[in-house]
Structures are given as structure tokens and as C-alpha cells.
C-alpha positions as CSV (number, residue, x, y, z in Angstrom):
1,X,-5.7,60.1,289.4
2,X,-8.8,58.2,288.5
3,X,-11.0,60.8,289.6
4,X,-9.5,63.8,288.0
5,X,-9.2,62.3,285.0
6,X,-13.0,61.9,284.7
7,X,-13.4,65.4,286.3
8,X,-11.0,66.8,283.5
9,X,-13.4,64.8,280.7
10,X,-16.7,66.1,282.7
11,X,-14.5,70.0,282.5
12,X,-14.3,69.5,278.9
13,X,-17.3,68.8,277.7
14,X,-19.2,71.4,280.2
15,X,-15.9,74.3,278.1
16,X,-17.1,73.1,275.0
17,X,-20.9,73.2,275.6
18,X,-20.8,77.1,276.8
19,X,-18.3,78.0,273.7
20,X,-20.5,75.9,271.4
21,X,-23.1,78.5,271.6
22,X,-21.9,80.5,268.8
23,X,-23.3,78.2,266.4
24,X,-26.6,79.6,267.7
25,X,-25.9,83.0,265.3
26,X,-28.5,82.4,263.0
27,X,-31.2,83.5,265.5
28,X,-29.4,86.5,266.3
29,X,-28.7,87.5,262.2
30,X,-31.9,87.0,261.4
31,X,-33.3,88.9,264.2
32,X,-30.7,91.7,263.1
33,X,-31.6,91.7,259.6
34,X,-34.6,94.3,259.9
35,X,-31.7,97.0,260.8
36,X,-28.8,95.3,259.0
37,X,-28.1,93.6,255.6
38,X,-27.7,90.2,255.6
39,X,-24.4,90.2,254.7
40,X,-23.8,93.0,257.7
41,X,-25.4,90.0,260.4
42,X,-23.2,87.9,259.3
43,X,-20.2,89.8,260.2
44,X,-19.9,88.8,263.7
45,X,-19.9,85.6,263.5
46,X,-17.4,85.3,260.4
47,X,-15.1,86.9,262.8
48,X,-16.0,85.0,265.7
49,X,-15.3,81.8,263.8
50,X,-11.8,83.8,261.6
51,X,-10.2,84.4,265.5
52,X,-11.0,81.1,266.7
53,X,-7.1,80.1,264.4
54,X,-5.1,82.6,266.6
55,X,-6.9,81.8,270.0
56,X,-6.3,78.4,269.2
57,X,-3.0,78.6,268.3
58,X,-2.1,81.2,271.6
59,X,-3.5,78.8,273.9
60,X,-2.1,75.9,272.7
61,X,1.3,77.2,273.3
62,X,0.2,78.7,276.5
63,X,-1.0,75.3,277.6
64,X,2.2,73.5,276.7
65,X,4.0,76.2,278.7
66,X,1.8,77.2,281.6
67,X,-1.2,75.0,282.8
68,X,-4.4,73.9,280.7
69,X,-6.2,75.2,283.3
70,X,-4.8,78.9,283.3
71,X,-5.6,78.5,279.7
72,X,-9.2,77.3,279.8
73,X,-9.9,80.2,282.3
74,X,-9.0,83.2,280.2
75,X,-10.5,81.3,277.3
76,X,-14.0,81.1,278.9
77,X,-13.7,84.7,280.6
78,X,-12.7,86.3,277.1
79,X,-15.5,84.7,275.5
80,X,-17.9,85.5,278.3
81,X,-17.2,88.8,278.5
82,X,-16.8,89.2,274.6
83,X,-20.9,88.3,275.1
84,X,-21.3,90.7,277.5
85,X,-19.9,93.5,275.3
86,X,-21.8,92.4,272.3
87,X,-25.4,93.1,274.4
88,X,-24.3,96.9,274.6
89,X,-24.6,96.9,270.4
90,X,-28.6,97.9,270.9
91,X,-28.8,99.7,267.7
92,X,-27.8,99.0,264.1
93,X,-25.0,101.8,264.0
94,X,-23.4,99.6,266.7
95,X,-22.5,96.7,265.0
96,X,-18.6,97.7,265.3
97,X,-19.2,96.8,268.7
98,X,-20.6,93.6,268.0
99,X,-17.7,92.9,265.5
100,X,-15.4,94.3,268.6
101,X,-16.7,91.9,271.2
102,X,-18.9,88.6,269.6
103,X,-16.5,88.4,266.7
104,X,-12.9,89.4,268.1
105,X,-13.3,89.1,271.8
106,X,-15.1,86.3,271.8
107,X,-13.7,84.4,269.1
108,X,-10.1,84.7,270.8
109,X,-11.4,83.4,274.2
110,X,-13.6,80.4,272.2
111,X,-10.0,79.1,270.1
112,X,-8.4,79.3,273.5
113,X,-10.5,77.7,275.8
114,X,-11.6,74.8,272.7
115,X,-7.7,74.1,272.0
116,X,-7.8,72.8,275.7
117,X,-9.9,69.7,276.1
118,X,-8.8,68.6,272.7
119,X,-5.4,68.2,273.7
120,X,-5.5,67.5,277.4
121,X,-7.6,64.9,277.3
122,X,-5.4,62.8,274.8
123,X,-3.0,62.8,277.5
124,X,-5.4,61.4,280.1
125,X,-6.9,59.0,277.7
126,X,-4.5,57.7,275.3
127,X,-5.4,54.7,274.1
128,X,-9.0,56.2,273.5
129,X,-8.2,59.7,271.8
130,X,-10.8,59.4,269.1
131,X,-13.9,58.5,271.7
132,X,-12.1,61.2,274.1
133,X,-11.7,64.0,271.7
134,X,-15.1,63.2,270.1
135,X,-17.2,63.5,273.0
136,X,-15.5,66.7,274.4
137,X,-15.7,68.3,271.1
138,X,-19.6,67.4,270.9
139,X,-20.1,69.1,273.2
140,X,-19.1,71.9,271.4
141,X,-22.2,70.8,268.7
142,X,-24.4,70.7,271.7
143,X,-24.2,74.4,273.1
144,X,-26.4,75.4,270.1
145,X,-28.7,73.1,271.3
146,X,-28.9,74.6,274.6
147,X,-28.5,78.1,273.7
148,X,-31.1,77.8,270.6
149,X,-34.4,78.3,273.2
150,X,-32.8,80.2,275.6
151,X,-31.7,83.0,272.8
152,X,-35.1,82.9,271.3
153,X,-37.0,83.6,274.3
154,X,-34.3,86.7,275.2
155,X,-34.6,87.6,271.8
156,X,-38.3,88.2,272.0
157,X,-38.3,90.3,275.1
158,X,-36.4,92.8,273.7
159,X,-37.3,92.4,269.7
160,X,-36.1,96.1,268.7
161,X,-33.0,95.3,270.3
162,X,-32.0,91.6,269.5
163,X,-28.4,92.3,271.3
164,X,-30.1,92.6,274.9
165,X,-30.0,88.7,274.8
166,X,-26.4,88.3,274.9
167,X,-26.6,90.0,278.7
168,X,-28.4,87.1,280.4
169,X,-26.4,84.1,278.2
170,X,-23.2,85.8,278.9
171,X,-23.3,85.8,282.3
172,X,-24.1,82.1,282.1
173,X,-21.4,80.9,280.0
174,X,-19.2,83.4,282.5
175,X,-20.2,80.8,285.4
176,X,-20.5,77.3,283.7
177,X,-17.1,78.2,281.6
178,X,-15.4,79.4,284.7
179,X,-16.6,75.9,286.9
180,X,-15.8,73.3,283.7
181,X,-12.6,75.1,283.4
182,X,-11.8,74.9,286.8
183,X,-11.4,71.2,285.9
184,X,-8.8,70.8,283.6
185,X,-5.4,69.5,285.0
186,X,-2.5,68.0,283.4
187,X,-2.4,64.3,284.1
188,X,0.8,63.2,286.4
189,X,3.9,62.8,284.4
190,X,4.7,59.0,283.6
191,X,7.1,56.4,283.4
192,X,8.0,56.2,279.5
193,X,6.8,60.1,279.3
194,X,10.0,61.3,278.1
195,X,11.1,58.6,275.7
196,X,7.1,58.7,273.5
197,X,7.5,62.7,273.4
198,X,11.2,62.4,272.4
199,X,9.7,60.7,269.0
200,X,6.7,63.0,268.8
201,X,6.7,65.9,266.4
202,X,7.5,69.4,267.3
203,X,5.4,72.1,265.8
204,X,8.4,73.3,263.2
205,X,8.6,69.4,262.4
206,X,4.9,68.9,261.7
207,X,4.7,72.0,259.7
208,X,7.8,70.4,257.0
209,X,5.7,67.3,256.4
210,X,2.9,67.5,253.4
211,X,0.4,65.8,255.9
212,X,-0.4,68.5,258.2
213,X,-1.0,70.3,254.8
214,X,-3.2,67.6,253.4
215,X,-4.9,67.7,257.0
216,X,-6.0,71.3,257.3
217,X,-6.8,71.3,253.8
218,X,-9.2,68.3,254.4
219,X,-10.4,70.3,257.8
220,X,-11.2,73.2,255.6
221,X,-13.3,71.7,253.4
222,X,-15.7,70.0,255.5
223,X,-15.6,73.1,257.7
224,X,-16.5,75.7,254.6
225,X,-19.5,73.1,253.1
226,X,-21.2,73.0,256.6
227,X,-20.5,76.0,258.4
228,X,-22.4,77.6,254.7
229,X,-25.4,75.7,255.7
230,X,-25.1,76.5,259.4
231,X,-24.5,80.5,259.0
232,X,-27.8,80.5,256.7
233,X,-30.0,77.6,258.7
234,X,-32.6,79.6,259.7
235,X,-33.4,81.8,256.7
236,X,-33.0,77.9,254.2
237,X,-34.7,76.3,256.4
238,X,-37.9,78.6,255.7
239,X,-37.3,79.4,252.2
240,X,-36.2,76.0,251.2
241,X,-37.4,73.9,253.6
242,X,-41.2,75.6,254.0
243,X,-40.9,76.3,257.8
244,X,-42.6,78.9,259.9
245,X,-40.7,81.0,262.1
246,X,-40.7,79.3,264.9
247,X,-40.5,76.2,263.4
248,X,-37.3,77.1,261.8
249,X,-35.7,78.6,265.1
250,X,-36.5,75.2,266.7
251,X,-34.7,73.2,263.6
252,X,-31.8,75.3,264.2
253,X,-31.5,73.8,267.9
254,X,-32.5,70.4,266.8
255,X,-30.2,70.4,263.6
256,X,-27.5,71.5,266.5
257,X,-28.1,67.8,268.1
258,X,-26.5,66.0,264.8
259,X,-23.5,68.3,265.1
260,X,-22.6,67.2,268.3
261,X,-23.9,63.4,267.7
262,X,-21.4,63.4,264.7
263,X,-18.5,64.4,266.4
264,X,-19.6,61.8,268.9
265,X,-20.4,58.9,266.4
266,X,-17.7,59.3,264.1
267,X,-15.2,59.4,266.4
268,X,-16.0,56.4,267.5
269,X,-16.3,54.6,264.1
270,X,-13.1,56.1,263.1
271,X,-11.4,54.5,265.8
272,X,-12.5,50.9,265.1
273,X,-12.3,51.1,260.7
274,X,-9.9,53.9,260.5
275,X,-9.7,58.0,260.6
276,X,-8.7,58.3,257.0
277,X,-11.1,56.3,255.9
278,X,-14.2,58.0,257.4
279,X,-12.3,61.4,256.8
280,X,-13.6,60.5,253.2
281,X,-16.8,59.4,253.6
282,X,-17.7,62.1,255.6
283,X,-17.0,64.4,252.6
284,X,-18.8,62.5,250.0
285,X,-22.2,62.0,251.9
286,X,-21.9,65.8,253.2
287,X,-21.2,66.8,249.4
288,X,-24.5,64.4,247.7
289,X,-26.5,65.8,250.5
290,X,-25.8,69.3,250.0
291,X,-26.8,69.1,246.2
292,X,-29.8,67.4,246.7
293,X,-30.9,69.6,249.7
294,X,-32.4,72.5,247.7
295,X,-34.8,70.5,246.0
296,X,-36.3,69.4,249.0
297,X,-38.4,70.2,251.6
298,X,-40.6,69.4,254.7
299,X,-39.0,66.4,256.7
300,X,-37.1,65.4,254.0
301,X,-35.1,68.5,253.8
302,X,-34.4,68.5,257.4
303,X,-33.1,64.9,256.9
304,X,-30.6,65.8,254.4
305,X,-29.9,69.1,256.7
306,X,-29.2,66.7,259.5
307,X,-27.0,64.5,257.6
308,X,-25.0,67.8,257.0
309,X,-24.8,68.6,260.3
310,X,-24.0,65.2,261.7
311,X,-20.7,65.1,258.7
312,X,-20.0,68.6,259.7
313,X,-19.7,67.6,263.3
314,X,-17.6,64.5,262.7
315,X,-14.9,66.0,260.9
316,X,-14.2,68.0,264.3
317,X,-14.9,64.7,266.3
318,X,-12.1,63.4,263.6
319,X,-9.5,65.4,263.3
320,X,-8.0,65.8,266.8
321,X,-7.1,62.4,267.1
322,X,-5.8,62.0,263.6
323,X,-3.7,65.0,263.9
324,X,-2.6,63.0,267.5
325,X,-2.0,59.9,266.2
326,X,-0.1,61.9,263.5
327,X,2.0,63.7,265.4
328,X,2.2,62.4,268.7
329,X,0.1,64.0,272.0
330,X,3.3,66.0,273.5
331,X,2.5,69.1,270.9
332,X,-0.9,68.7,270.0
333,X,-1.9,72.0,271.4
334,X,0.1,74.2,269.3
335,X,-0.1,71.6,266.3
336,X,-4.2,70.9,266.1
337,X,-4.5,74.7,267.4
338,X,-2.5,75.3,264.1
339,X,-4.7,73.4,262.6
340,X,-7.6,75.1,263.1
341,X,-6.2,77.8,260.3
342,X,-8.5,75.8,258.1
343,X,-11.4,76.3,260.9
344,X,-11.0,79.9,260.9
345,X,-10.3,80.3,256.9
346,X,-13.6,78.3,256.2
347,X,-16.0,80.1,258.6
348,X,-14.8,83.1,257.0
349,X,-15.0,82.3,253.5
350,X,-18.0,79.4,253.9
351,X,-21.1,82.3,255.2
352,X,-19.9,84.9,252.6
353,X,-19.6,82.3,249.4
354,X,-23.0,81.3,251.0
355,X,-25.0,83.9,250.8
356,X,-23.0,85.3,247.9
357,X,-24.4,83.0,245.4
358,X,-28.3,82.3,247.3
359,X,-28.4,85.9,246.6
360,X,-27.9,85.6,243.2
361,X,-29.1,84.2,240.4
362,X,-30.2,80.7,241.1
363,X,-30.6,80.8,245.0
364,X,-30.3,78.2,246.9
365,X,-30.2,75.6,244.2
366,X,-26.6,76.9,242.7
367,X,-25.2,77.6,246.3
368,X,-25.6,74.4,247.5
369,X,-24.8,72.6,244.3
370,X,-21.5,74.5,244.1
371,X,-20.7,73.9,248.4
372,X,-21.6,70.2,247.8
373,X,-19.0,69.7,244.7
374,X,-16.6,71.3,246.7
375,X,-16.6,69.0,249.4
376,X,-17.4,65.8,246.8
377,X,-13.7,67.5,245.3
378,X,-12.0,67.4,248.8
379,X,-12.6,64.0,249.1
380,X,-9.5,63.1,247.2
381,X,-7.7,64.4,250.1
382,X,-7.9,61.9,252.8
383,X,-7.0,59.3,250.2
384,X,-3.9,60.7,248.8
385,X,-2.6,61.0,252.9
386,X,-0.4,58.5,254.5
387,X,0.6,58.8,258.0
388,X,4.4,60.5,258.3
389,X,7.6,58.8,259.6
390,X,7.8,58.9,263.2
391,X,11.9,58.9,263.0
392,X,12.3,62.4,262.4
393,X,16.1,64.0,263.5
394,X,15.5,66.4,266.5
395,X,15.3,69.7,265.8
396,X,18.8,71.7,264.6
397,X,20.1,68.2,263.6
């Protein structure tokens, strides 16, 4: 038991690094942008990020029903092979094909195989879920990291055709998603099993209580002022932030490294002062730094960038285990994969109010201004929550 329950963290973490690579996109739309609009590069990956709500919310059904490792396995193979699809788009009158395979192929595998590790490994580590949940889920920050160089130097073998690069990276998250998810297994059933998921919450039961509302709406918030940022990192951090080329490709992998050390760091706070409570702070400090990052630049640009990244990150590291603690562990596939609506919503609306308003008058300075009161605005949320009554009726009662 011991020994896959450690192999089933290891499984995680190695899912979410080869899924995580998506937030690498800004290489690939700026590298597009000579054939395609910048609004048009951005297209896949709003996509990407808009399926990741119904993957989510399919697997985490399928998980409750089938195995987490069936799951995890079509998760990672959709996603792979959604790459794979994506590196046929080799001119600009393809980019329906990139849509068709980065953004809805490979968006549906990433929400099912990242709905996995986030609720399996509450169940193999419960008195731990925020430390759990927040490592797994770094790793998710991480993949960028990893995938950063390893896009670039693709990229520039083939610079007329910036697609070719998802052929090689592809077939690698293929293999590493296919071996981590090969991992994932439900922990044995317990004594004192039945009688905690008895008082858990069902999915209908969760969705008639104003705090999963308060939740996603909290989720969304930090997820549309960072994911902005993150869908426009590489074209800010040269215009705003003074960097060459290649010094802005390598801030978009280093930046990556505070995503994944949020979820990480957080998490942990949160579980010794409170998830609520950081919830909130995480807000504030992403919403001051986003105001003040236009009027920055240099190292002291990429500072406030990386405190962006590391809030951004933490409300994922967060949120798993408050939903958890919430609403109990026996559901919290379906529930958290719900969730994830605000994921989706955000990384949808976040890119295009973006680069909707840095295109316009006032650049940079008004986007971020207006991206950083929104999430100084959502940080009323956490505070008006309270955790929900655990005595619910069962359901048809």
C-alpha cells in the first residue's frame, strides 16, 4: 500500500508535468504571429484552456465510475495526439487544424488527465490534501519549464513552419503521459470508508450550496488576472520589460518555475494558517503587482512578473483541497472538475480582454491596471465564504 501510494504521487506529478506544457503557448504565438494576427495565435490556446471545464468534468465522473487510471490514460493519449495533429498545421490557412487538435483535442485530454491526480491523491493522502494536491498540481506549473527550451530549439529548425515543433514534443508527452498514468490506482477501500462518504457531498448537493459558487467565482478570478499575463509573456516581457528575444523566451520558462513553486508553497501555507485566508492574499498581492508591472522594467519587472506567476500558481495549489475539505474527497472529481468551469471561462476571456485593451489605447499600462483591480475586487470573495454544513439530507430526501 505504501509503495503505490508514493508511485500514484510520483504518477501525478510526472501527468501534470507533460499536460503542463501548454502554458508554453507564448513561444508558439509569437512564432505564428508573422502569418497570423495576434489575436488569431491566440486562438488555440483559449480553446485549449475553454475544453479543459468539460475534460475535467468527463473524467471526473469517469474516474468515480471506472478507474483513475483508465482515466489518466485517454487523458494523456488525447492530449498527445491533439499535439501530434496540431504539427500538420504548417501553414497559416491551417490554423483550423490547430484549433481542431491543440485547442479541442488537446484541451479535452489535458481536463481529463489533470482532474486525476487532484482527486486521487486526496484519497491516498488525507490528512495532507493541501501539500498532496499542491505538489501534483505544480507540476502542472513546471511542464512550461521543461517544455520552454525544448520548443524553442524545435521552433528554430523549422522557423517558416513553427507547428513542426509539436511533432517531436508530442510524441514525448505520448510516452512520459502514458508511463505516469500508468501509476494512478485507487487506494484500497477502508474501514470507516462508507460512513465519511455517506456525509460527503454529492455533486447535485454541492451545486445547491452558495459556496461552490463563491469558490469558482474566486478560481476565476485569479485564473483570468494570470493566465492575461501568461498568454502575452513573451511579447510584455519585451515591450514592457526591455528583453531581447531570447531573453524573453527564457523568462517565459523561468517565470514557469514560480507557477509551479506557488502551487507548491501555498499549499503548504494554506494548510498550517488556513485556505481562506491565503485564498485572499493571493488576490491582493497578484492584483498590486499587476498594476504596478507596466511601469517597470529589467529585473524589477520580472520580480513583479514572478510574483504573478507564483499567486497564479497557488490558487490552483489551493483550491483542490479547499473544495475537498469543503465537500468531502468521495466526489471531488466530478465536484473540483466542475469547478474548473471558472478555469476554462477565465483562459477564455483572460488572453482576449488581454490583448484587447494592450492593443488599444494605453497599452500595457491600462490592461494591467484594469486585470489587477479585478482581482484586488475578487478579493472580497474568500472573505464573505464560510465552510457549508456537513449534515446535508441524502439525496431525494
Amino acid at each position: 500500500m505504501t509503495h503505490a501510494r508514493w508511485a500514484a504521487l510520483v504518477g501525478g506529478v510526472v501527468v501534470q508535468v507533460v499536460i503542463g506544457g501548454v502554458y508554453a503557448w507564448s513561444l508558439f504565438g509569437r512564432a505564428l504571429q508573422p502569418g497570423l494576427s495576434a489575436v488569431e495565435a491566440a486562438i488555440p490556446f483559449e480553446v485549449a484552456i475553454g475544453m479543459i471545464f468539460i475534460g475535467a468534468f468527463v473524467g471526473g465522473r469517469l474516474q468515480d465510475r471506472r478507474s483513475p487510471r483508465f482515466v489518466a490514460l485517454v487523458g494523456v493519449a488525447l492530449y498527445g495526439a491533439g499535439v501530434l495533429l496540431a504539427s500538420l498545421a504548417t501553414t497559416p490557412d491551417l490554423l483550423w487544424l490547430l484549433v481542431l487538435g491543440y485547442g479541442v483535442v488537446g484541451g479535452f485530454g489535458l481536463g481529463m488527465a489533470y482532474i486525476v491526480p487532484v482527486a486521487l491523491l486526496q484519497k491516498w493522502f488525507p490528512r495532507h490534501t493541501a501539500i498532496v494536491t499542491g505538489l501534483a498540481v505544480g507540476g502542472f506549473g513546471f511542464g512550461a519549464t521543461l517544455t520552454s527550451p525544448a520548443a524553442q530549439f524545435f521552433i528554430a529548425q523549422n522557423p517558416d513552419a513553427p507547428a513542426l515543433a509539436f511533432r517531436p514534443l508530442g510524441l514525448a508527452y505520448l510516452v512520459l503521459g502514458l508511463i505516469g498514468a500508468a501509476l494512478l490506482v485507487s487506494p484500497p477501500r477502508q474501514e470507516g470508508d462508507r460512513t465519511a462518504a455517506a456525509s460527503d457531498f454529492t455533486v447535485a448537493q454541492a451545486l445547491r450550496t452558495p459556496q461552490w459558487y463563491l469558490l469558482t467565482a474566486t478560481l476565476t478570478v485569479a485564473v483570468l488576472a494570470g493566465i492575461a499575463l501568461i498568454s502575452m509573456m513573451a511579447g510584455a516581457a519585451a515591450d514592457v520589460g526591455g528583453l531581447d528575444a531570447a531573453g524573453a523566451a527564457a523568462a517565459v520558462g523561468v517565470l514557469a518555475l514560480f507557477n509551479g513553486a506557488g502551487r507548491v508553497v501555498w499549499a503548504s501555507l494554506a494548510q498550517k494558517v488556513g485556505r481562506l485566508r491565503v485564498l485572499a492574499t493571493i488576490l491582493v498581492l497578484e492584483g498590486l503587482a499587476l498594476i504596478a508591472l507596466p511601469h517597470t522594467s529589467g529585473l524589477t519587472f520580472l520580480a513583479l512578473a514572478a510574483l504573478v506567476y507564483l499567486c497564479y500558481g497557488g490558487a490552483f495549489g489551493v483550491m483542490p483541497s479547499t473544495a475537498g475539505t469543503f465537500f468531502g474527497v468521495a466526489h471531488a472529481g466530478a465536484i473540483y472538475g466542475l469547478m474548473l468551469v471558472g478555469w476554462s471561462l477565465a483562459g477564455v476571456v483572460g488572453p482576449l480582454l488581454g490583448a484587447w485593451l494592450a492593443g488599444g489605447v494605453g497599452g500595457y499600462v491600462v490592461a494591467f491596471s484594469v486585470l489587477g483591480g479585478i482581482a484586488l475586487v475578487g478579493a472580497v470573495l474568500p472573505v464573505l465564504t464560510r465552510p457549508p454544513r456537513r449534515d446535508l439530507p441524502a439525496p431525494g430526501r
